[in-house]
Backbone as CSV, one residue per row, in Angstrom:
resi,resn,N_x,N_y,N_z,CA_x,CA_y,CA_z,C_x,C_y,C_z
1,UNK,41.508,21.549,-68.837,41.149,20.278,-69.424,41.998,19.167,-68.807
2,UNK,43.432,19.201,-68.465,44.117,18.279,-68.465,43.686,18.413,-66.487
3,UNK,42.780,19.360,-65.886,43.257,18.828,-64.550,41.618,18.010,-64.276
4,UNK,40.644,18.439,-65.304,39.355,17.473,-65.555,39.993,16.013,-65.626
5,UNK,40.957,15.803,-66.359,41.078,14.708,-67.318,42.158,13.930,-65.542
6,UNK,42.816,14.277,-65.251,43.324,13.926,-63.778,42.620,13.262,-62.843
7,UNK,41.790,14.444,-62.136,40.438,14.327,-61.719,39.628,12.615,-61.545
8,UNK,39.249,12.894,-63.394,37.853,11.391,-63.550,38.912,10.312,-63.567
9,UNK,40.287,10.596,-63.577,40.829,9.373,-63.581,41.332,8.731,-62.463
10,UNK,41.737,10.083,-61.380,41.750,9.262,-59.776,40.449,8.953,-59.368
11,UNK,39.296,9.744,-60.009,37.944,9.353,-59.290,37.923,7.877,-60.027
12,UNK,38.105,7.119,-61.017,37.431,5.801,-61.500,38.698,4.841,-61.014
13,UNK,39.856,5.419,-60.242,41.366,4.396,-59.941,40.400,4.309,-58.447
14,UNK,40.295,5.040,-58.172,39.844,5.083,-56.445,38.578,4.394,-56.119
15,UNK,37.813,4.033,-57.366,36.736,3.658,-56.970,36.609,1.966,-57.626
16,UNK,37.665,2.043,-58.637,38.464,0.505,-58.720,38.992,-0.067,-57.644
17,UNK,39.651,0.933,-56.929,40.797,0.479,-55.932,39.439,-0.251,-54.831
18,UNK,38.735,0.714,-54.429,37.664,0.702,-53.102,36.977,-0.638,-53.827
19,UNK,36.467,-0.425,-54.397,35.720,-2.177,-54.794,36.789,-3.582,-55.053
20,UNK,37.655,-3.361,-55.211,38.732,-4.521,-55.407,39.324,-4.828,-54.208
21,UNK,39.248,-4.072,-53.277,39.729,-4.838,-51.780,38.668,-5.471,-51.316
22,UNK,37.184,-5.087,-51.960,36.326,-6.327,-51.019,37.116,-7.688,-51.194
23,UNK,36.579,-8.392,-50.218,36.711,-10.015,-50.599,35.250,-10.450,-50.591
24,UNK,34.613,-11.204,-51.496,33.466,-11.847,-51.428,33.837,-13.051,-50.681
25,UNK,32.777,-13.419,-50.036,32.484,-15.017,-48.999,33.213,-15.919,-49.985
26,UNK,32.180,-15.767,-51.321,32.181,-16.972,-52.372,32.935,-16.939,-52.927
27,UNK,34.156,-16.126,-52.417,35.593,-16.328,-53.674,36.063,-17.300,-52.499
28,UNK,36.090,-17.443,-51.112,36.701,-18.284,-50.393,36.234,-20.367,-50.453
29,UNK,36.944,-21.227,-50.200,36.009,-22.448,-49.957,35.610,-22.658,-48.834
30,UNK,34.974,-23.606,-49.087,34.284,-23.953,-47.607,35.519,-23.965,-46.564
31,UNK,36.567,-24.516,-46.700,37.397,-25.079,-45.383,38.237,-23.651,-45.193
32,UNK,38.038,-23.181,-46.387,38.584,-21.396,-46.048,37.723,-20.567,-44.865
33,UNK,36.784,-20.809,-45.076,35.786,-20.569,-44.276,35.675,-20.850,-43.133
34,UNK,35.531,-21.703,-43.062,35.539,-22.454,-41.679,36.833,-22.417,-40.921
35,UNK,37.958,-22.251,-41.557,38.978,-22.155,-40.938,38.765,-20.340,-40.166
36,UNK,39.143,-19.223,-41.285,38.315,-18.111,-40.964,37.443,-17.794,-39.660
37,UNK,36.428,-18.521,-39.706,35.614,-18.539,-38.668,35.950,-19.200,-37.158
38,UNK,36.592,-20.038,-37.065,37.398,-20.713,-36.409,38.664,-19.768,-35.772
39,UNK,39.238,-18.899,-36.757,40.184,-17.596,-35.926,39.705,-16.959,-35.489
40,UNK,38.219,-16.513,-35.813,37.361,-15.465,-35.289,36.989,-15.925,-33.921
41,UNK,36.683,-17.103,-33.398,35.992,-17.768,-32.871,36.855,-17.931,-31.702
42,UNK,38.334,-17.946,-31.923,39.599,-18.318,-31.176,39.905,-17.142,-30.511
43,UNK,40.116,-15.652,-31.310,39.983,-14.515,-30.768,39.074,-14.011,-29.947
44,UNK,37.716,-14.391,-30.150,36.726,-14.329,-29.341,36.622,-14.940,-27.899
45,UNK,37.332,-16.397,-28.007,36.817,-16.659,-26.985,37.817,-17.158,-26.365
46,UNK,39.025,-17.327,-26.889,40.219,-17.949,-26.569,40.053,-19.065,-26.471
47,UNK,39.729,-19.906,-27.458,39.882,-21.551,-27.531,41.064,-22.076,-27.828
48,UNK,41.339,-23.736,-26.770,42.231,-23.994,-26.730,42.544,-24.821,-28.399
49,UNK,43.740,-25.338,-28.233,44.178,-26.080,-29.864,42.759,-27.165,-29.865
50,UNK,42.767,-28.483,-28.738,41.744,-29.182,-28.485,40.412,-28.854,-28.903
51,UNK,39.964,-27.603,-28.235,38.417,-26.988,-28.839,38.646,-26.211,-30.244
52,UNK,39.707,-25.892,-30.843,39.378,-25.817,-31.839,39.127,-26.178,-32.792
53,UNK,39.994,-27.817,-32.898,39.779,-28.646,-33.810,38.171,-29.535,-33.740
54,UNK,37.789,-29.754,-32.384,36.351,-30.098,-32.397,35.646,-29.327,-32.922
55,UNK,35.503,-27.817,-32.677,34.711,-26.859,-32.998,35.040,-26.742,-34.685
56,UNK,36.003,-26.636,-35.410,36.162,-26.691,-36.973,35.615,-27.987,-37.098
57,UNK,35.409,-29.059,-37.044,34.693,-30.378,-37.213,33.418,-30.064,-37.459
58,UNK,32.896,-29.520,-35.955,31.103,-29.119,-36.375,30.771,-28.291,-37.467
59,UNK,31.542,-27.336,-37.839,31.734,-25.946,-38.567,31.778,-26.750,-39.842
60,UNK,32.555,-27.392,-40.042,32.738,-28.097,-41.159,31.434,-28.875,-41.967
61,UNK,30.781,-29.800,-41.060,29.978,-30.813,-41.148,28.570,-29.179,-41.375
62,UNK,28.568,-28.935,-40.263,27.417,-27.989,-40.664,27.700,-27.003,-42.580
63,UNK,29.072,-26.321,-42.438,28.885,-26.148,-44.016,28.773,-26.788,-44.924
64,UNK,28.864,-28.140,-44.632,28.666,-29.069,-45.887,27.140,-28.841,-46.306
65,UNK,26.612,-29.251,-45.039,24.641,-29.355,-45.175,24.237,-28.428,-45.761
66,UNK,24.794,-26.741,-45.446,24.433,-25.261,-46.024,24.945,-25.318,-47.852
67,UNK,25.893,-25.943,-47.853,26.222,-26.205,-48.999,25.712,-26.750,-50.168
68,UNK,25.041,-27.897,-49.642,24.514,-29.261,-50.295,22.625,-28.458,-50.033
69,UNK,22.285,-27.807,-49.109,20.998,-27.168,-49.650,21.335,-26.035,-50.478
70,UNK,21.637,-25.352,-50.261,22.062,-23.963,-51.478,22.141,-24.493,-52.760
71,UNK,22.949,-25.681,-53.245,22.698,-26.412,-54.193,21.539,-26.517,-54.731
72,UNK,20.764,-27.577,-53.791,19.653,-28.094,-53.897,18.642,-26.312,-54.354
73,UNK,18.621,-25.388,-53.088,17.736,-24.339,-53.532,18.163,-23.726,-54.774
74,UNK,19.183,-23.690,-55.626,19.410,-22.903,-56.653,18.869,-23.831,-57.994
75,UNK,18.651,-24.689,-57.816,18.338,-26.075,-58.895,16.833,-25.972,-58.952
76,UNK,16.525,-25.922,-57.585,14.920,-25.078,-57.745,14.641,-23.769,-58.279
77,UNK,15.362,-23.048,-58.161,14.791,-21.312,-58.405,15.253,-21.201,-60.340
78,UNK,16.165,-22.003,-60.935,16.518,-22.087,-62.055,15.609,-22.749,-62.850
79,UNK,14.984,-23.901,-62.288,13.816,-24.666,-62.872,12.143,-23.364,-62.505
80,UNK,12.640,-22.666,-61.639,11.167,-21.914,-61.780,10.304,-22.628,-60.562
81,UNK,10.536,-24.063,-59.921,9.675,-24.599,-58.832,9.780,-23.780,-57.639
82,UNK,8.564,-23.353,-57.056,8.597,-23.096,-55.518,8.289,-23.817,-54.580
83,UNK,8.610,-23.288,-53.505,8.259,-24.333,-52.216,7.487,-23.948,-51.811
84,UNK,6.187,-25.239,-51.823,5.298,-25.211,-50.645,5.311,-24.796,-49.393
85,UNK,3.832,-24.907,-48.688,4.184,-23.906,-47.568,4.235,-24.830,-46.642
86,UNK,4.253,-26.324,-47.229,4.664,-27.482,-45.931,6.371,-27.966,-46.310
87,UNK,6.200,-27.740,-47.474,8.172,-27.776,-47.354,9.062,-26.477,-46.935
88,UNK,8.651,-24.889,-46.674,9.110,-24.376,-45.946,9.160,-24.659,-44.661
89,UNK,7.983,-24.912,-44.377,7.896,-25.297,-42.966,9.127,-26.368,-42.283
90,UNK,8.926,-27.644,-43.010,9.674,-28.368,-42.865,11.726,-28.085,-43.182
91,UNK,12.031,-27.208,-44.096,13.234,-26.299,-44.250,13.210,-25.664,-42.677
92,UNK,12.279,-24.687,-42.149,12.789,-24.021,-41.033,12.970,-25.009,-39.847
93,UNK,11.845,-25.935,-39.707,12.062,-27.010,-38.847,13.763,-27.680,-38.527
94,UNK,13.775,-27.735,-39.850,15.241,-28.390,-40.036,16.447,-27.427,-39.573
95,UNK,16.188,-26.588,-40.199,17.611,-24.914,-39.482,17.088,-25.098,-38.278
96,UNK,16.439,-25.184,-37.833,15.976,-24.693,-36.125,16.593,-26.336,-35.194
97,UNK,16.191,-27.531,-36.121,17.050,-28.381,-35.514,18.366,-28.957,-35.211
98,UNK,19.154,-28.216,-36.211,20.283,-28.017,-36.817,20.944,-26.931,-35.571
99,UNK,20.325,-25.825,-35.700,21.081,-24.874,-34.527,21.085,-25.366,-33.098
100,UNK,19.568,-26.147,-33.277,19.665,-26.545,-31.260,21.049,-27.896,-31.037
101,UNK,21.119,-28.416,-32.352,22.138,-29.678,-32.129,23.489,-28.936,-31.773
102,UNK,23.861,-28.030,-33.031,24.934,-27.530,-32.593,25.365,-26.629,-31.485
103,UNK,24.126,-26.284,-31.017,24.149,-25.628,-29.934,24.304,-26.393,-28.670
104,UNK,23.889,-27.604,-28.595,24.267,-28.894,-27.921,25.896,-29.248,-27.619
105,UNK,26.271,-29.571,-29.272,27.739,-29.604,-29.387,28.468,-28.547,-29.317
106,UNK,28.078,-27.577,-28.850,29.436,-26.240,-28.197,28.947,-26.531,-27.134
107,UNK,28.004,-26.545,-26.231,28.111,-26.100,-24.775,28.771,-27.426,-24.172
108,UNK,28.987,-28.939,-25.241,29.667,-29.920,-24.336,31.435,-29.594,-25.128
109,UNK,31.806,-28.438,-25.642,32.790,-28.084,-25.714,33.700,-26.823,-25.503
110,UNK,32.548,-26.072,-25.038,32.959,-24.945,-24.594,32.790,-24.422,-23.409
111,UNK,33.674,-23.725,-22.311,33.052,-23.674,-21.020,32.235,-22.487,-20.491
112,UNK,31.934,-22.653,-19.669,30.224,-21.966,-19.364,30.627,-20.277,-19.731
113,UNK,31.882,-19.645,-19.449,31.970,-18.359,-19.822,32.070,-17.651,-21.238
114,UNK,32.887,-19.104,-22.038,32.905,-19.331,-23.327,31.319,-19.221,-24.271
115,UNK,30.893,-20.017,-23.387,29.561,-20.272,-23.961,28.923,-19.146,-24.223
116,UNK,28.534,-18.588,-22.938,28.030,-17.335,-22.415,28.299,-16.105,-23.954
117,UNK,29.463,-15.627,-23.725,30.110,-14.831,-25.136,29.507,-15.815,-26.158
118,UNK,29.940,-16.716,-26.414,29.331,-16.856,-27.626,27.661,-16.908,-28.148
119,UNK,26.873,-17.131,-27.063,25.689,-16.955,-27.157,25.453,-15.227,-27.017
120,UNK,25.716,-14.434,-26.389,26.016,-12.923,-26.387,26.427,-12.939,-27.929
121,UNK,27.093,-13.240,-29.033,27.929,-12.908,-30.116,26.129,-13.421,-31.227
122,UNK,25.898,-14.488,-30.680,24.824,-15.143,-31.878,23.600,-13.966,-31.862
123,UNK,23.491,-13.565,-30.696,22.319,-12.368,-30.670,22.547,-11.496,-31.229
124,UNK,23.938,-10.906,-30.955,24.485,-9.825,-31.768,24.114,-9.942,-33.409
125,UNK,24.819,-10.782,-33.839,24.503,-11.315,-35.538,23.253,-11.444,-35.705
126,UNK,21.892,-12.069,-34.675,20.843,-12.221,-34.871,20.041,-10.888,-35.026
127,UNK,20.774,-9.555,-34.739,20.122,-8.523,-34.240,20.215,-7.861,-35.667
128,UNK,21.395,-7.465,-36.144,21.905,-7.164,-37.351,21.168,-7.684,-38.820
129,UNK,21.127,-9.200,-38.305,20.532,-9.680,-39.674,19.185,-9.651,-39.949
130,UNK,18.368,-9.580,-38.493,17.249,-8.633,-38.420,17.071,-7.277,-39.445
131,UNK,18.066,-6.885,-38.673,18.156,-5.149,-39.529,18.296,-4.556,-40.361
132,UNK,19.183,-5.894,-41.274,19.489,-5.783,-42.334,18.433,-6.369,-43.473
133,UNK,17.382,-7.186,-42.804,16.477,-7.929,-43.565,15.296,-7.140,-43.749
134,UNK,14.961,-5.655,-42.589,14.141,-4.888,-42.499,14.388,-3.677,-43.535
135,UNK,15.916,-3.452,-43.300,16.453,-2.328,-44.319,15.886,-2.535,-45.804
136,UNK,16.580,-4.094,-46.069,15.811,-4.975,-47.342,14.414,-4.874,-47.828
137,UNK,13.712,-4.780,-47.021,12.177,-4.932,-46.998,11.751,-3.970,-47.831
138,UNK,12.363,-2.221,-46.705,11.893,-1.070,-46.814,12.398,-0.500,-48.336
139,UNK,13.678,-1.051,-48.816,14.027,-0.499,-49.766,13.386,-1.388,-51.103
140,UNK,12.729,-2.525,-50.847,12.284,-2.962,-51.615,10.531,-2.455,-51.604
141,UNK,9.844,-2.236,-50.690,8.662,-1.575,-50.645,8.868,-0.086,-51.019
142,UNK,9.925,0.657,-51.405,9.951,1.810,-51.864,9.965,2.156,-53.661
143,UNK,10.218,0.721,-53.992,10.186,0.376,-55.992,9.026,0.680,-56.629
């Protein structure tokens, strides 16, 4: 009894322990974030002090916008309104114009090998979140 009683109690410490080292995104702030991303970004590509502070600028300005819609979309989904299929449209329009700008503002701050990796890195993430959106799908077409 007492080595049962051992047992369920390292099994529920261990499985406290394993979920309490996540960190969620949303326990961080935005400039946590962006800073974050910005070390990642530095390791990656070896940016100088100069490009990094430009590059946290864009990072910045762009999480505000992600911010200030997430807002906006959760104010909708709480009221129950959906979006039309000309205001999606116009939402993807907007992300898609949004990425080509910033994609503008790295390549006049980053140099062509820099670039290179980092466009190599966006596919990578693009590939994943693919995969992960398919995984999503399948496990939701299996309910």
């Amino acid at each position: 009894m007492k080595k049962v009683f051992v047992l369920a109690l390292l099994t529920v410490g261990m499985t406290v322990f394993a979920q309490g080292k996540r960190m969620k995104h949303n326990d961080l702030s935005t400039e946590e974030q962006t800073e974050l991303q910005v070390k990642k970004m530095t390791l990656d590509l070896d940016l100088s002090e100069k490009q990094q502070k430009e590059i946290k600028t864009i990072l910045m300005e762009n999480a505000k916008i992600r911010e200030a819609k997430s807002v906006e979309m959760k104010k909708r989904k709480e009221s129950g309104e959906k979006l039309s299929k000309e205001e999606r449209l116009k939402m993807q329009n907007e992300r898609l114009d949004n990425q080509i700008e910033m994609k503008k503002k790295f390549k006049s701050i980053l140099s062509e090998e820099q670039m290179k990796k980092w466009e190599e890195k966006q596919e990578k993430r693009e590939e994943k979140m693919k995969e992960r959106k398919e995984r999503m799908m399948e496990h939701r077409d299996k309910r």
